[in-house]
C-alpha positions as CSV (number, residue, x, y, z in Angstrom):
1,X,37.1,-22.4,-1.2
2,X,37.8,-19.6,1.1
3,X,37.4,-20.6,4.6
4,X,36.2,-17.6,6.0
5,X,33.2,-17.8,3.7
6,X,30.1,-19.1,4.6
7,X,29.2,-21.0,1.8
8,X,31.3,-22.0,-1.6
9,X,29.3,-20.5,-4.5
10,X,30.4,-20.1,-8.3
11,X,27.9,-17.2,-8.2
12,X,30.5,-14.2,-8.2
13,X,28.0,-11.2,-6.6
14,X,27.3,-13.6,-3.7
15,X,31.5,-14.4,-3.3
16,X,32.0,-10.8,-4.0
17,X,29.2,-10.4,-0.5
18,X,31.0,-12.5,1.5
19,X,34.5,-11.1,1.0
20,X,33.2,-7.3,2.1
21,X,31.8,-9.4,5.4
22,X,35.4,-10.8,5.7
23,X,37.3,-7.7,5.1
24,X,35.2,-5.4,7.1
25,X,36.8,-4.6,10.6
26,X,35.0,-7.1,13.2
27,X,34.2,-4.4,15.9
28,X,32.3,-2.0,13.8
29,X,33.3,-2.5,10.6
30,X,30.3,-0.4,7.8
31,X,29.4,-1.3,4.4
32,X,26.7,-0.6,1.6
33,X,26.7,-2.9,-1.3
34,X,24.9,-2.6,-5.0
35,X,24.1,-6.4,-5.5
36,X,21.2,-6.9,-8.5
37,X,18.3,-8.5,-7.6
38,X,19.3,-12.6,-8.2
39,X,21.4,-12.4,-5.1
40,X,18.3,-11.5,-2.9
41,X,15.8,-13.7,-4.5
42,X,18.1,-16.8,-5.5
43,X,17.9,-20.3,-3.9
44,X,20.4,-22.1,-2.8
45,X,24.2,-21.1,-2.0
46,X,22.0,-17.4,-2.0
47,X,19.1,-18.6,0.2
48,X,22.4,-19.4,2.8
49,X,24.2,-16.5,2.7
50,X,20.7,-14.6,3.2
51,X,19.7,-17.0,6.8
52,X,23.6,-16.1,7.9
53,X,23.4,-12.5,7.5
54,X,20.8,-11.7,10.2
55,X,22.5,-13.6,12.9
56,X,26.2,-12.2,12.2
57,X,26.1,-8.7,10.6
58,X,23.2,-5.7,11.1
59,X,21.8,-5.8,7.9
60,X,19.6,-2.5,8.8
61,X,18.7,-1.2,5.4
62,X,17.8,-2.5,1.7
63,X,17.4,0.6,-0.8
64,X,15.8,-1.0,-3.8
65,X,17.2,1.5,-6.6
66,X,14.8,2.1,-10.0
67,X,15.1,0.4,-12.8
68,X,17.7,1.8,-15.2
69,X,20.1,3.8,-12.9
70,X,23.2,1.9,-14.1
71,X,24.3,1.9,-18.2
72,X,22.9,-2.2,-18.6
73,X,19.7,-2.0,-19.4
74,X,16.9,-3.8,-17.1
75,X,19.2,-4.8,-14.5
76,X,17.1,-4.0,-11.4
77,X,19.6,-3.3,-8.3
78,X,19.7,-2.9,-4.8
79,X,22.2,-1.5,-1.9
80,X,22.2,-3.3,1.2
81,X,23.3,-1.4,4.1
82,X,25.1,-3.2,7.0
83,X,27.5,-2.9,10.0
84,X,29.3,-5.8,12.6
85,X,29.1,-5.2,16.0
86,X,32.2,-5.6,18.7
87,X,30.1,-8.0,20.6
88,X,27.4,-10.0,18.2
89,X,23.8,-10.8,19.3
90,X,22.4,-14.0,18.7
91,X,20.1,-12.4,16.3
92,X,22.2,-9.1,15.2
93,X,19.6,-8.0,12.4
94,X,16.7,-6.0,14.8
95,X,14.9,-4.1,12.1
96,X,15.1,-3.7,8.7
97,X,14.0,-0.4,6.7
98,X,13.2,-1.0,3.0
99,X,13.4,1.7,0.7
100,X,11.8,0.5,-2.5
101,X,12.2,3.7,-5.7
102,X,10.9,1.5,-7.5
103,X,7.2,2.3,-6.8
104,X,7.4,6.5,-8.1
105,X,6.8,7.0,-4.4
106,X,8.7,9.9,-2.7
107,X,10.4,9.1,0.0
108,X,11.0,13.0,2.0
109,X,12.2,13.6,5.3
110,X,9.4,15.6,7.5
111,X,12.2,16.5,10.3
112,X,15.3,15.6,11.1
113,X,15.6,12.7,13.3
């Protein structure tokens, strides 16, 4: 058991998680990660890692990729999209945007923002 992680789990996606939060710089340290869908739906050492993430990272978008992008058949997958802060909030996670391809729905920029 690491002790920088927030929970011990023999799940490897979810100890794979928490070591991007550990090695990303604490100030304003950026990462996206492709997870499949267990480790967002999973109880358990997964349900844990998911109520620690809001209050200690900015977890500010989830892209929810289409079925069949990557060579394994029917393994859905998503990205999630998330930064640290130099000086945490109680509640880092504000608003989260949801991307879901899943749907056939086009997701195209009107304007720039």
């Amino acid at each position: 058991m690491r002790k920088d992680f927030w929970v011990t789990t023999s799940n490897k996606q979810l100890a794979f998680l928490q070591h991007i939060v550990t090695m990303l710089n604490p100030e304003n340290g950026r990462a996206a990660v492709v997870l499949p869908d267990n480790v967002l739906f999973e109880g358990g050492a997964g349900e844990l890692i998911r109520k620690k993430m809001p209050d200690n990272l900015n977890l500010h978008t989830v892209l929810r990729l289409p079925a069949g992008i990557f060579y394994a058949q029917g393994v859905k997958a998503n990205v999630l999209f998330f930064n640290t802060a130099k000086k945490p909030e109680k509640h880092m996670t504000k608003d989260v945007w949801f991307y879901d391809y899943r749907t056939n729905v086009h997701h195209t920029p009107k304007k720039n923002p």
